[in-house]
MIDOSE-1310 file (N, C-alpha, C; in nm, 2 decimals, decimal comma, always signed):
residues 114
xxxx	-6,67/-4,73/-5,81/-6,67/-4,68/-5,67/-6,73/-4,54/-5,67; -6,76/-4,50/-5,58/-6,87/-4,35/-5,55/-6,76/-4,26/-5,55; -6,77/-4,15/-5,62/-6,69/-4,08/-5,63/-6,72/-3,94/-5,55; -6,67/-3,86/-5,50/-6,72/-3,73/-5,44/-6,69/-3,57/-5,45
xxxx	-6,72/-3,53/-5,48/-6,74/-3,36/-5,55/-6,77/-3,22/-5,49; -6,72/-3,13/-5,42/-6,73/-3,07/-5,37/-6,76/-2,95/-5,45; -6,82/-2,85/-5,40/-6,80/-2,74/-5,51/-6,89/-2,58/-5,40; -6,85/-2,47/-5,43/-6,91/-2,40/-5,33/-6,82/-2,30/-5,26
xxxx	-6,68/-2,33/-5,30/-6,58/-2,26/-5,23/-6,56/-2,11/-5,29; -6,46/-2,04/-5,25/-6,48/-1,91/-5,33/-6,38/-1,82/-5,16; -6,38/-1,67/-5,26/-6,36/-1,60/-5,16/-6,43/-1,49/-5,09; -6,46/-1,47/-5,00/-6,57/-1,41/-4,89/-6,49/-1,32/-4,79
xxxx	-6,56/-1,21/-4,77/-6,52/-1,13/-4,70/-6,58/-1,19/-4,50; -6,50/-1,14/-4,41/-6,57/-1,20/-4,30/-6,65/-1,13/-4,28; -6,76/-1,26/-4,19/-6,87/-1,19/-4,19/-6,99/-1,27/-4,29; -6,90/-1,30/-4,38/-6,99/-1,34/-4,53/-7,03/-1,49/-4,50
xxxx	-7,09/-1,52/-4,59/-7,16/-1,67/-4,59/-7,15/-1,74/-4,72; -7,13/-1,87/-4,71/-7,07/-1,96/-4,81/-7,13/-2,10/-4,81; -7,22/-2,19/-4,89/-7,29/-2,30/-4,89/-7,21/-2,40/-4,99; -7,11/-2,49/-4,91/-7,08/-2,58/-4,99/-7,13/-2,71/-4,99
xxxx	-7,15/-2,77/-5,13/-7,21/-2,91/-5,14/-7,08/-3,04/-5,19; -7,17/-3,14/-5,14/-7,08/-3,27/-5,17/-7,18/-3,40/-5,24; -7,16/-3,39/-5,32/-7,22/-3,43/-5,42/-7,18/-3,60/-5,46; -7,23/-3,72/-5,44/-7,16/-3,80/-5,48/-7,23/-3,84/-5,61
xxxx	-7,12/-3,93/-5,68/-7,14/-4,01/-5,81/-7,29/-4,04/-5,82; -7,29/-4,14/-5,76/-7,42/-4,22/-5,76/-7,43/-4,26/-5,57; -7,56/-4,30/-5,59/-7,62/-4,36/-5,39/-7,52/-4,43/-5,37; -7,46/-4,40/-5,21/-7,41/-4,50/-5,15/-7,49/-4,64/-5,16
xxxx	-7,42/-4,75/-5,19/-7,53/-4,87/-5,13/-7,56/-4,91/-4,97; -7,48/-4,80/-4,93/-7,46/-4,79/-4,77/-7,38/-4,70/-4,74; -7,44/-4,65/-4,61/-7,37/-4,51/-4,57/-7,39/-4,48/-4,42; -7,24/-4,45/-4,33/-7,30/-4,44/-4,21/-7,29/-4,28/-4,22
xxxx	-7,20/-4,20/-4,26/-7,18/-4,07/-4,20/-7,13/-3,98/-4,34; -7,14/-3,89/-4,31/-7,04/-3,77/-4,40/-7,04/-3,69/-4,35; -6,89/-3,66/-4,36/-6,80/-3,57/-4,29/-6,78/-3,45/-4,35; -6,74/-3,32/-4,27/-6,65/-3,17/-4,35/-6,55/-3,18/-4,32
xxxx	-6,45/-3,18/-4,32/-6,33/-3,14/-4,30/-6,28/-3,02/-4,35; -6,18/-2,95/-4,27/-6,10/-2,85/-4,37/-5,94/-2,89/-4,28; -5,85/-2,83/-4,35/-5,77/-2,81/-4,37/-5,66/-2,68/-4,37; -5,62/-2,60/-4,27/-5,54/-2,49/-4,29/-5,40/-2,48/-4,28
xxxx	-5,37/-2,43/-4,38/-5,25/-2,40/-4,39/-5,16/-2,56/-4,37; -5,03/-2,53/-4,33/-4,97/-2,70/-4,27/-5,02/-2,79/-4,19; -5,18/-2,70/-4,10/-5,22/-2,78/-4,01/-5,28/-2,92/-4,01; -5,28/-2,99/-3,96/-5,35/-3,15/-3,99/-5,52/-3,10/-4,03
xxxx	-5,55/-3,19/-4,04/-5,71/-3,20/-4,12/-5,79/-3,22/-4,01; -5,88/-3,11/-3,97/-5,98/-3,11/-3,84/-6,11/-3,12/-3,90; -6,17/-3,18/-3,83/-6,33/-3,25/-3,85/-6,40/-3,15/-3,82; -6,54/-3,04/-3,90/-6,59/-2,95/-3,87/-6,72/-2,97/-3,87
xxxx	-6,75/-3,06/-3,90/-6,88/-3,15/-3,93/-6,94/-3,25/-3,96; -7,01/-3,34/-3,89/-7,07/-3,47/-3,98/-7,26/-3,49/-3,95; -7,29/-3,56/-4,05/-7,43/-3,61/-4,02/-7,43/-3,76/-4,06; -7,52/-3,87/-4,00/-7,53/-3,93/-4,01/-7,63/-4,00/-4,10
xxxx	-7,66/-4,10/-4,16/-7,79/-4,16/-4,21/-7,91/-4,13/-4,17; -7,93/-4,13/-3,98/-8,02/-4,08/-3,91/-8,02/-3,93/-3,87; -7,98/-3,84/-3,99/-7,99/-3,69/-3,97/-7,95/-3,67/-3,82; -7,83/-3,70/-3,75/-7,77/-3,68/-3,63/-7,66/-3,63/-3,67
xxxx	-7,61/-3,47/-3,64/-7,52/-3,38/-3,69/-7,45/-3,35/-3,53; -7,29/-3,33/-3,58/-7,25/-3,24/-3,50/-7,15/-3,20/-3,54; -7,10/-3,10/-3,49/-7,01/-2,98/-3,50/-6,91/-2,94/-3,40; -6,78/-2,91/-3,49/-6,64/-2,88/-3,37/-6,70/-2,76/-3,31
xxxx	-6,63/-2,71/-3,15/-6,63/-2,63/-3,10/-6,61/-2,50/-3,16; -6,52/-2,53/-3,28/-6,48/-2,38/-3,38/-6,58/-2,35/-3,45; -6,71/-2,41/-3,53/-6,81/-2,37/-3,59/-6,94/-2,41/-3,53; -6,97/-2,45/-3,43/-7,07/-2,47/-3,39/-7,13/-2,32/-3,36
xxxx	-7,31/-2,29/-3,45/-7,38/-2,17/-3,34/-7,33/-2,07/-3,55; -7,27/-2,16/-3,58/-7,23/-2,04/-3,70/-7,20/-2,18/-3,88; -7,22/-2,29/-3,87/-7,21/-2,40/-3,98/-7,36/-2,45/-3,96; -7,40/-2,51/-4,09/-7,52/-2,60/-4,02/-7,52/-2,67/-4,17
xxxx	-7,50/-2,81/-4,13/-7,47/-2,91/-4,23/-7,62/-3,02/-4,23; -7,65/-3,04/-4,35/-7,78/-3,08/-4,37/-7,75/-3,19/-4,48; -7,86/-3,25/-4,56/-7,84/-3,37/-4,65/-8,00/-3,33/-4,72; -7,98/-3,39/-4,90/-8,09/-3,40/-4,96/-8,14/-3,51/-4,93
xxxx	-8,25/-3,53/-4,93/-8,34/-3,65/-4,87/-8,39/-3,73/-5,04; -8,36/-3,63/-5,15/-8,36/-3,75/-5,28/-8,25/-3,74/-5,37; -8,17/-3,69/-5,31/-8,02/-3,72/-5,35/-7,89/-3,74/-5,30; -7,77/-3,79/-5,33/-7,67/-3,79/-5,22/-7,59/-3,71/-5,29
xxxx	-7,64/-3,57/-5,17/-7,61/-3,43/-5,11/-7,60/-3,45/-5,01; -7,50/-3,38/-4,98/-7,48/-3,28/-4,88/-7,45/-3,16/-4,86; -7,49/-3,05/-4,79/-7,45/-2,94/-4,76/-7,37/-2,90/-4,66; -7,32/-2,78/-4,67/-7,28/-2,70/-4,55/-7,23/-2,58/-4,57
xxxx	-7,37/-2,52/-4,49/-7,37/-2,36/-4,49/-7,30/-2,30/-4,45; -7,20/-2,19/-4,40/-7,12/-2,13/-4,33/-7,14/-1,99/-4,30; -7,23/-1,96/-4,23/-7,23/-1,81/-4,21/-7,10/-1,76/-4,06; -7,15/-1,64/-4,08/-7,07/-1,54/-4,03/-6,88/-1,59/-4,02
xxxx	-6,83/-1,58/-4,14/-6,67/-1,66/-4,17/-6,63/-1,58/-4,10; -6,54/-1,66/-4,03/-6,41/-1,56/-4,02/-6,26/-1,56/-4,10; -6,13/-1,49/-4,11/-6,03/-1,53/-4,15/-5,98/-1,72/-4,12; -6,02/-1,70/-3,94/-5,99/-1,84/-3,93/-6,05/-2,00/-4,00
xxxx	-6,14/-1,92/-4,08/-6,19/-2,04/-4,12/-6,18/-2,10/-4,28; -6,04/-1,99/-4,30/-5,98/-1,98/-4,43/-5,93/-2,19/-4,46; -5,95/-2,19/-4,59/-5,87/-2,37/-4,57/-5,95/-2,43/-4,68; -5,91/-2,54/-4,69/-5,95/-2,66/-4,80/-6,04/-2,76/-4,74
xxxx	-6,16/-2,73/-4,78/-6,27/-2,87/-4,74/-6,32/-2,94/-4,81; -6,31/-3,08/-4,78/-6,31/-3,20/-4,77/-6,44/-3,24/-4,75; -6,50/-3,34/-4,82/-6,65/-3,44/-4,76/-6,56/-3,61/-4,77; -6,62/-3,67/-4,68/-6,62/-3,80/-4,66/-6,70/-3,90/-4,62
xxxx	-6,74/-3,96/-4,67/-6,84/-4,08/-4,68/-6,83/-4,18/-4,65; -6,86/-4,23/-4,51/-6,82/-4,33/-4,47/-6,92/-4,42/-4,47; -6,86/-4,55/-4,54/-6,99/-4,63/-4,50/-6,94/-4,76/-4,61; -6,98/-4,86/-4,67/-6,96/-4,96/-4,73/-6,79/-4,96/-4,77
xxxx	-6,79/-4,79/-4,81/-6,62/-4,79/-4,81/-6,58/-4,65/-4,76; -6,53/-4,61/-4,81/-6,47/-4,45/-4,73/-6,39/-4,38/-4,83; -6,46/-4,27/-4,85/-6,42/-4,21/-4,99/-6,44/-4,06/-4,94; -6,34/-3,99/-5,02/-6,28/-3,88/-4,99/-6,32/-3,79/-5,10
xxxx	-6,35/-3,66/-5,09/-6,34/-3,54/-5,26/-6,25/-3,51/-5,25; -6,22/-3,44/-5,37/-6,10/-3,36/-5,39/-6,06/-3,19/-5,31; -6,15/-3,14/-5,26/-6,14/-3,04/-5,14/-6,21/-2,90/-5,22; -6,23/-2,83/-5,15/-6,26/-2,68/-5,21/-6,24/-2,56/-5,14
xxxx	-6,15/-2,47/-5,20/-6,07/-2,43/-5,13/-6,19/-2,29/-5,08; -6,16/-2,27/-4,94/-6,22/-2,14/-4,86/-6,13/-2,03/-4,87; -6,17/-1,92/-4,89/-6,05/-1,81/-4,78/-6,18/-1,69/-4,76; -6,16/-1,65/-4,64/-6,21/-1,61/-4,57/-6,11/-1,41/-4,56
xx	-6,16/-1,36/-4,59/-6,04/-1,17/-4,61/-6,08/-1,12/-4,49; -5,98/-1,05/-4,44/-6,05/-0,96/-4,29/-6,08/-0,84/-4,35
């Protein structure tokens, strides 16, 4: 099964910028979407990002104008850039791969310093 890999996290002052990738095992043999997620604190797991097969991206109301999530076109990559952080966007993110099956990484933790 496709396994998935995040890596890119770190700590950043706000303000700062941070490019995390999701990396899978090997090609989906199908794929509709991949997702960002993060994760803060106790809060439930909010969707910050997805693109689709057909490079159709969108973005939560909390990072839109400041995230921009993209894909390698000869590899299964994904990105997602993050400029100007803030504290709030401190948290654990997540890629997910939806498509033939639905697979999850193990997360990479953000924190964001005022």
């Amino acid at each position: 099964q496709v396994q998935l890999v995040e890596s890119g996290g770190g700590l950043v002052q706000a303000g700062g910028s941070l490019r995390l990738s999701c990396e899978a095992s090997e090609s989906p043999s199908e794929f509709y979407v991949v997702q960002w997620y993060r994760q803060r604190d106790e809060k439930e797991r909010e969707l910050v990002a997805d693109i689709s097969k057909w490079n159709i991206t969108k973005y939560s109301d909390a990072v839109r104008g400041r995230f921009t999530i993209t894909q390698d076109s000869a590899k299964p990559l994904v990105f997602l850039q993050m400029n100007s952080l803030m504290p709030e966007d401190t948290g654990v993110y997540s890629c997910r791969c939806i498509g033939d099956a639905d697979v999850w990484g193990q997360g990479t933790q953000v924190t964001v310093s005022s």
